[in-house]
N, C-alpha and C positions, 0 to 999 in steps of 0.2 A: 982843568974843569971838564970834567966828565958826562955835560948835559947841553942843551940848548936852552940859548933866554925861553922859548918858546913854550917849554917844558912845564913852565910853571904860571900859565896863564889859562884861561878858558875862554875861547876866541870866539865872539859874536859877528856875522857881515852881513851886507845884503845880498838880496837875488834869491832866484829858484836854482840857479849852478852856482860852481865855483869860477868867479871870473878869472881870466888871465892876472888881473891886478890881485888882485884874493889871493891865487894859487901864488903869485910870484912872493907875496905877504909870507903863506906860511911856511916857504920856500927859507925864505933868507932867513928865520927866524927861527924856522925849527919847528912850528907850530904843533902840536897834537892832540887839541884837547878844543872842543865848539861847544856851543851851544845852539839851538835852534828857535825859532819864532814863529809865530803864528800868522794867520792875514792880516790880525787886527793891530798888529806890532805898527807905532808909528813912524818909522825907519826901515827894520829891518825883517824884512816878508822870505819867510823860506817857505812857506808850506801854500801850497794851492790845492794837491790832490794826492794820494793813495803814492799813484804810480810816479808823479814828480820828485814827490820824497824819497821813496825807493831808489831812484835815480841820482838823488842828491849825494846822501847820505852813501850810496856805493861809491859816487865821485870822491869823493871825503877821505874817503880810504884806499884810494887809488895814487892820492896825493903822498908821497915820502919823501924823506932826507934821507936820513944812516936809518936809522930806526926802521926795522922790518915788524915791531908790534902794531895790532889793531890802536888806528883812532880811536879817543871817546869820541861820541858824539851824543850830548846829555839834550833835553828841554825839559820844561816843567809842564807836567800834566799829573797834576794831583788829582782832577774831579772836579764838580760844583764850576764855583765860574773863573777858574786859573786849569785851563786846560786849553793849552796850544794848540791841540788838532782835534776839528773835532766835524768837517764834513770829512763821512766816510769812515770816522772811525767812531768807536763804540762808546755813546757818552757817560760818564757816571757820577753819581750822585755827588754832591758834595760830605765835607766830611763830615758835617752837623750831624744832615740828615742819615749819614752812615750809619753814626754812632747811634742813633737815636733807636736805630733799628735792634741794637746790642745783643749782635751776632757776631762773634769774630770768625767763624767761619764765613758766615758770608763776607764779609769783609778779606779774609784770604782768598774766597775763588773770587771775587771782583779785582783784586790786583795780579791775582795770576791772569785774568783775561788782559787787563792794561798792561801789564809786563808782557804777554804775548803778542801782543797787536804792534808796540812803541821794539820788542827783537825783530817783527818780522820789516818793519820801518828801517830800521837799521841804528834804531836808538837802545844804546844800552847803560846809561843812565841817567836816573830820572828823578828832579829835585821832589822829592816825595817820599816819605808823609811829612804834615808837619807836626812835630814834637811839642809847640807851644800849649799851655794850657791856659783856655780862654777864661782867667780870671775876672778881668775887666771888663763887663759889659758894653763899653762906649768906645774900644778898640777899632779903632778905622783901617787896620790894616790885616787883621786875622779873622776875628771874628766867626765866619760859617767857612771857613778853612782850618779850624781847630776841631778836634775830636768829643770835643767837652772843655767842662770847666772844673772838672776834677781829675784828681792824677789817675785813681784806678781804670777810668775807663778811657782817659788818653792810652795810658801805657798798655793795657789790652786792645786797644785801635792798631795802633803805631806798629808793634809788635807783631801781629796778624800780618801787615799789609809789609812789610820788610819781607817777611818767610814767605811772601803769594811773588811778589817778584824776584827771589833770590830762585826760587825755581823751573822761572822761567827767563834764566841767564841776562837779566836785566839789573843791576846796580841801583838801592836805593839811596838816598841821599837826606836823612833826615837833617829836621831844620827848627829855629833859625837859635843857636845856642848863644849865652846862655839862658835862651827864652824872654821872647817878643808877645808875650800872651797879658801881660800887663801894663800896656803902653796905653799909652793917650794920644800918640804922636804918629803918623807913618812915616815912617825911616825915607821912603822914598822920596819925601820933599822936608823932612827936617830930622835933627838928630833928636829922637826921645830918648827922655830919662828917666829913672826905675831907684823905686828904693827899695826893693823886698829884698830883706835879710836875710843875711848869707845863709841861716839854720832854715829858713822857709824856702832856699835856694836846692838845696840838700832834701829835704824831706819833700818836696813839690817837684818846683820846676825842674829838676836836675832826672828823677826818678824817668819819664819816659825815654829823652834820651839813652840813661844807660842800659834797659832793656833792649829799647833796638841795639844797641852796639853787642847787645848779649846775645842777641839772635843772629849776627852776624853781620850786621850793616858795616860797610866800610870806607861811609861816607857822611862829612857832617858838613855842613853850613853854619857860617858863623853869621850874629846879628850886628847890625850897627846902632848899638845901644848902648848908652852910657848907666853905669850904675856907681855912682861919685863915691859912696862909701864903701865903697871895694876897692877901686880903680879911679882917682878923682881925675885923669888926665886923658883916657884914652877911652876908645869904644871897644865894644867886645872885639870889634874882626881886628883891630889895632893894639891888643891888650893883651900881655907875654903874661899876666895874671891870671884872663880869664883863658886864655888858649893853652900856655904851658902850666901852670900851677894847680887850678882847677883841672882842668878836662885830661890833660895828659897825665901830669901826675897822681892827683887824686881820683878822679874817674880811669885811671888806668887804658884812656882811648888811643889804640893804635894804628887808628886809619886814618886816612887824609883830611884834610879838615881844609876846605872851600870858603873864600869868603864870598858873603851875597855882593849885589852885583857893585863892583867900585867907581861904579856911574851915576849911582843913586846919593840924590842932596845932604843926606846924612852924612854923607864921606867928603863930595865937593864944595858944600860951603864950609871948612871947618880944615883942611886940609888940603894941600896942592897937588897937582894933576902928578908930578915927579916926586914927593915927598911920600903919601899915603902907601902906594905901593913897596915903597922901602920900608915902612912903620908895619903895616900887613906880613909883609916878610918874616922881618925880626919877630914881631910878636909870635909864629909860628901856623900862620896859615900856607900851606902848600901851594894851593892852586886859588891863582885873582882871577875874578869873575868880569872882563869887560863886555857888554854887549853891542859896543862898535868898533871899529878897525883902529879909528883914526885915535883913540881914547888909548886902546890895548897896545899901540905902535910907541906915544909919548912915555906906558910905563916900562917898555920894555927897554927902552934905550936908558931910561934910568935907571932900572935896575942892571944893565950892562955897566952902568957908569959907576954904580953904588962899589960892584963884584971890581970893579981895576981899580975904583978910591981905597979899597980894602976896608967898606966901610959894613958888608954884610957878609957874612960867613961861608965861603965857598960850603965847607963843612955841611954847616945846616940847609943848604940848599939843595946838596947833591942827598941828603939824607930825605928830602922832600920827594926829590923827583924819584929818587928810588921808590918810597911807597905807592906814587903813584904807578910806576912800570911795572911792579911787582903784580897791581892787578891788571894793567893792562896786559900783561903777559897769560892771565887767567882767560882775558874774555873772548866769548867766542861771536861769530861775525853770521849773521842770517844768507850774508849772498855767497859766504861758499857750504854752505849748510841746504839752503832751500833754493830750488827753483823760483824764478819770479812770479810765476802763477800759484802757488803756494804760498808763498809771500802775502800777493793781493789776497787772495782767499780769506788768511786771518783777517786783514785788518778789516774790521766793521764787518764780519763775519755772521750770515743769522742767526746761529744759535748765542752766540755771545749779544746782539742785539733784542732776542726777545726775552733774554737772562735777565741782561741788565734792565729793560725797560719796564720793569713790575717795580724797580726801585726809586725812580725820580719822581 
């Protein structure tokens, strides 16, 4: 085995540093891959300030095993009101009101600002944009984080803001496939269900997605959504139909594919804490999203235990982590690039402040 359990998780913890307990966590396991939180996170508080972050996020990468490639270290800061950091740094519209404005250049230099601000942080990927197209008007969980409610102007949204951050060496990460813009349900306290058919799947919902992937995005999210008459057993992030049949093989998608987060009630009432992470696996998502230690620590020993029952495919798993090292091996790092005063500068920057502020 060619890789670390570590390898293929996205580690959420608490604190402003890395504690000795933390460090020693991603120590024994290999760990490479975080996510980050905001103040108003009910657990897990990484962010207080500009300079704290900076500090973190160099600590982050300071941490190694064998592996001499750059950490990821990803948070979600889309805009509107799902933006992780946001005293100090430069706030931006949501994606409604983005859209509404229907400019995709502005829309490009607004994500090159947020891709500039979240490299000089030392975030270099960022669960952003989202892909959904807000069909459902009574959606409790998308809603004014969708671009629209139709495909041409999601997929000229999405598109724009993929190419504003791929140029300013920040990873986007679109979301939440195979589209979360038709629910009734918020995934994060129950599993919804969807019947829009497969040809409406194809001509709609599918369409933004594989623009961003054509612009070069090389990162997806998957949903926890059931859609029974495609898939009657499993949800998307657990679903070898809708991950390897659809999206890899018919959409042709070669990048890593993330499940959202495997803490959220969609997954835990419906699926066990050792079981779902093996079911995620196989279906063909790369990297599990836990946003606690103690959560990410219970899937990793199972899936250590899955790999010696010879119950999950070394094969497929070292073909995971390779996609993901592959771009880890691309990205580049703000603190051997910039001075720290440089650094603070961009983020919340006045001219990127009086830019953005004509737009909320």
């Amino acid at each position: 085995m060619t890789f670390n359990i570590g390898d293929l998780v996205i580690l959420g913890f608490k604190g402003y540093d890395v504690s000795t307990e933390t460090q020693n966590l991603i120590l024994k396991y290999g760990v490479s891959n975080f996510i980050l939180f905001g103040p108003n996170h009910p657990t897990n508080k990484n962010y207080s300030s500009k300079d704290q972050l900076i500090e973190l996020t160099d600590q982050l990468q300071s941490v190694q095993r064998e592996s001499k490639l750059p950490m990821i270290v990803s948070a979600d800061q889309e805009g509107g009101r799902v933006q992780r950091f946001k005293n100090d740094f430069t706030i931006l519209p949501s994606a409604k009101k983005l859209s509404e404005m229907n400019s995709s250049t502005l829309a490009f230099e607004l994500a090159q600002i947020q891709a500039k601000e979240l490299y000089a942080a030392g975030i270099q990927l960022n669960f952003a944009p989202v892909c959904d197209i807000n069909t459902n008007p009574a959606n409790p969980v998308i809603g004014d984080r969708a671009f629209g409610s139709d495909e041409p102007t999601v997929s000229k949204m999405v598109t724009s803001i993929v190419r504003g951050h791929l140029t300013q060496n920040v990873q986007p990460c679109i979301k939440h496939f195979p589209g979360h813009g038709d629910t009734h349900t918020d995934s994060h306290y129950a599993l919804p269900t969807v019947h829009t058919p497969l040809e409406t799947l194809r001509s709609r919902e599918w369409v933004p997605f594989h623009r961003a992937m054509k612009s070069g995005c090389n990162f997806l999210m998957s949903a926890h959504i059931m859609l029974p008459h495609l898939d009657p057993e499993f949800p998307g992030t657990l679903s070898k139909i809708f991950l390897k049949k659809y999206l890899r093989e018919e959409l042709q998608y070669h990048g890593v594919v993330i499940s959202d987060d495997m803490e959220m009630q969609a997954i835990t009432n419906h699926y066990g804490a050792t079981e779902a992470p093996i079911l995620a696996l196989e279906a063909g998502c790369d990297l599990l999203c836990y946003r606690t230690e103690e959560q990410a620590v219970i899937a990793m020993d199972a899936i250590q235990k899955a790999i010696t029952d010879k119950r999950l495919s070394v094969s497929q798993l070292e073909a995971s982590v390779e996609r993901v090292r592959k771009i880890r091996s691309q990205l580049k790092l703000a603190k051997n690039e910039m001075k720290t005063s440089e650094r603070l500068s961009l983020i919340g920057n006045p001219h990127h402040l009086e830019f953005a502020r004509q737009f909320l």
